[in-house]
C-alpha positions as CSV (number, residue, x, y, z in Angstrom):
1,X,15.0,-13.6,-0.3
2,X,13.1,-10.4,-0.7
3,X,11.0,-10.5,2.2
4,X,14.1,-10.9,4.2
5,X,16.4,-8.2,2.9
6,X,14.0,-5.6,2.2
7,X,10.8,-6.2,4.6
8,X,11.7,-7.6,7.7
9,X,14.8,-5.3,8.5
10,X,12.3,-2.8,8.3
11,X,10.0,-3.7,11.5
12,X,13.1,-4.4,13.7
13,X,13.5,-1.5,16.3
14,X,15.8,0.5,16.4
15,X,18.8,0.7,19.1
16,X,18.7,4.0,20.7
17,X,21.9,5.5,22.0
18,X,22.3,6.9,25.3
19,X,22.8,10.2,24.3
20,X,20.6,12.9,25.1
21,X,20.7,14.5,21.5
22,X,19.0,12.8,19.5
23,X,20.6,11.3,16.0
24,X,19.0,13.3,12.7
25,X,20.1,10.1,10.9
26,X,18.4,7.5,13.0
27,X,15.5,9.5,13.5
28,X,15.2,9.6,9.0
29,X,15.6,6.2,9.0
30,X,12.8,5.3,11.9
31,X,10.0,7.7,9.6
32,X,11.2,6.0,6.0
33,X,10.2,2.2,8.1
34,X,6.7,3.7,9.1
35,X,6.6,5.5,6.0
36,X,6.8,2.3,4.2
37,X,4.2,0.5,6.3
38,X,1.8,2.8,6.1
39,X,2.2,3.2,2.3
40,X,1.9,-0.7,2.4
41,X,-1.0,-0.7,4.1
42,X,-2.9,2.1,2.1
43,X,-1.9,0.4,-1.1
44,X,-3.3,-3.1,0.7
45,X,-6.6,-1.0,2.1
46,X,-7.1,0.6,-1.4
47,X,-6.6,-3.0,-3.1
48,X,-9.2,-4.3,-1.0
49,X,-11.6,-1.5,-1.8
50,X,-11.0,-1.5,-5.5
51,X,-11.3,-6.0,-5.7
52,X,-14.4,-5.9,-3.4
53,X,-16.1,-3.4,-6.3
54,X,-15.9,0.1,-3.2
55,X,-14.5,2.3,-5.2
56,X,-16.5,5.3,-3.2
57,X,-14.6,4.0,-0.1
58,X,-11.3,5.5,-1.6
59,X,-12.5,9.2,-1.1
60,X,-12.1,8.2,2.9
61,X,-8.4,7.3,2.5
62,X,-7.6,10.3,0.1
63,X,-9.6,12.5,2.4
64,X,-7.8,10.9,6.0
65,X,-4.3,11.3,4.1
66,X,-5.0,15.1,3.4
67,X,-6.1,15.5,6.8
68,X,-3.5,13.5,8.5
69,X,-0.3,15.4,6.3
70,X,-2.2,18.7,6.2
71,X,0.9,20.6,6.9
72,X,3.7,18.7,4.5
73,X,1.5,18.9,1.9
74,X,1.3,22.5,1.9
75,X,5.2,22.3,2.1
76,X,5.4,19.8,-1.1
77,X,2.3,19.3,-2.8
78,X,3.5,17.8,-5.9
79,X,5.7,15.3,-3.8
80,X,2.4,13.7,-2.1
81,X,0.4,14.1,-5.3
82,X,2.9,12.2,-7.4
83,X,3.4,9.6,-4.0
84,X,-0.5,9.7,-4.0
85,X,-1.1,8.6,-7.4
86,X,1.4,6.3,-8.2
87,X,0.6,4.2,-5.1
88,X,-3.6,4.9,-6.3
89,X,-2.2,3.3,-10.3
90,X,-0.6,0.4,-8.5
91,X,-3.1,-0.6,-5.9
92,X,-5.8,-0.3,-9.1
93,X,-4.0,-2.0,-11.7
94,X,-3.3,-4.5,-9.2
95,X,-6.2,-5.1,-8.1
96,X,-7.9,-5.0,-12.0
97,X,-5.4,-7.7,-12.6
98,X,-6.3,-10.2,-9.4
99,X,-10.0,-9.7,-10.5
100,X,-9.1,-10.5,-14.0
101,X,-7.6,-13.8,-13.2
102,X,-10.0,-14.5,-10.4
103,X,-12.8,-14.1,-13.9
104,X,-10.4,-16.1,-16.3
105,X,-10.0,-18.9,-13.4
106,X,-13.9,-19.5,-12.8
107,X,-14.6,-19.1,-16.2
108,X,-11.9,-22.0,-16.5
109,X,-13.5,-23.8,-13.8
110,X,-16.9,-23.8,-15.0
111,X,-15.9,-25.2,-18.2
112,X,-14.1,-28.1,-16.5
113,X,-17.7,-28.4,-14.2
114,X,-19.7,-28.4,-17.4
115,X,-17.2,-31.4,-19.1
116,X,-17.3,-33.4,-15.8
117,X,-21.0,-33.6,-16.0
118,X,-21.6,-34.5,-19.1
């Protein structure tokens, strides 16, 4: 139900009119989709880095991020730093969590191993 109200309307494209002006409203709408996916996919790329143990691989997104929004970050600093680091908590604590239960899981499963045996 989620996926299909929220995240697939999101990758459909959109219908552009034959105008020549271009529409300010459709134009917000197209940069909030890729703004979505690529905060999806940084929070994905930074949950990958943080379960595989790479946690000096996350300078290289910070650092590409900077460079990449050099100029609207000088326009609204605190706006990408709070984005920033609320993505960074979510992507960490997630990630924690997954190895966490990945831990409790084989810790389970060894037990079970261990009973089978004997």
């Amino acid at each position: 139900m989620i996926i299909k109200k929220w995240i697939l309307p999101l990758h459909k494209p959109s219908m552009k009119k034959s105008c020549s002006a271009p529409d300010n409203q459709e134009e917000e709408v197209s940069a909030a989709k890729i703004g979505f996916w690529i905060g999806f996919l940084e929070t994905l790329i930074i949950f990958s880095f943080v379960y595989a143990g790479e946690y000096g691989a996350l300078a290289i997104i910070m650092g590409a991020k900077e460079y990449v929004r050099k100029e609207k970050i000088a326009e609204n600093a605190s706006y990408y730093l709070l984005g920033t680091l609320i993505n960074l908590a979510i992507a960490v604590l997630l990630a924690q969590l997954a190895l966490l239960v990945m831990m409790q899981f084989h810790q389970t499963a060894e037990i079970v191993q261990i009973r089978v045996i004997r």
